[in-house]
N, C-alpha and C positions, 0 to 999 in steps of 0.2 A: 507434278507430285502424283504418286500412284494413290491408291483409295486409301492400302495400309498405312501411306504416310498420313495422310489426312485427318483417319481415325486416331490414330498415335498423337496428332496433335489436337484435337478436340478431346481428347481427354485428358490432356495434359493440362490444356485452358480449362477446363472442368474442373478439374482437381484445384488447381492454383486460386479459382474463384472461391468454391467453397470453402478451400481456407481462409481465404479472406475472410469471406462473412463468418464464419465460426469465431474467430480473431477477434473481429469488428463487437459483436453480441457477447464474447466471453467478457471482454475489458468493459462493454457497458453495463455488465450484471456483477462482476467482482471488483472494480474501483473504490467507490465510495466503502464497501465493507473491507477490502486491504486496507485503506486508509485509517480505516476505522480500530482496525489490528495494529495497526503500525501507530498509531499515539497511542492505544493503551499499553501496549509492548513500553512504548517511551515512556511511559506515567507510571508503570512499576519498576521502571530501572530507575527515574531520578528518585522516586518513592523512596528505594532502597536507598541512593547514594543520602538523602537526606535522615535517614535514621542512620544510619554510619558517622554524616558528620556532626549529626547529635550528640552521640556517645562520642566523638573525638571532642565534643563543645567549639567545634572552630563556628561558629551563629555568624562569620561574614558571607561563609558558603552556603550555610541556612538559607538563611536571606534569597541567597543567588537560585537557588534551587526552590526556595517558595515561589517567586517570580516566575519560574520557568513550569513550577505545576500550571501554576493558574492560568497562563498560556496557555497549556495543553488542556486543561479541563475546558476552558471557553471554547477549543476549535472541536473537546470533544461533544458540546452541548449543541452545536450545529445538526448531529447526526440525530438530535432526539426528536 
């Protein structure tokens, strides 16, 4: 291998590491708060679907969709 190749590859492995670790550090600082977005995201859509089937009065989906808040509020009370 000539020097330029060398060099060419030590930064090539440079680069590929520190995206690793940027990667690595990104997903251990934004996980738990996605997480966090993504049940409250879920907790105002069944929110919504459960005052829609209010006003329809179908209360077996009520029901189904009470069950499925309180789910969500228990995993979201994890992050408090």
């Amino acid at each position: 291998m000539t020097e330029n190749e060398i060099e060419k590859l030590a930064k090539r492995i440079a680069k590929l590491v520190l995206e690793g670790l940027s990667e690595i550090q990104f997903e251990e600082l934004v996980s738990p708060e996605t997480e966090e977005q993504e049940l409250l995201a879920e907790l105002a859509t069944v929110m919504t679907q459960l005052d829609y089937n209010l006003q329809l009065e179908d209360y077996n989906k009520c029901e189904q969709l009470k069950r499925k808040i309180i789910k969500i509020e228990n995993k979201l009370n994890k992050f408090k």
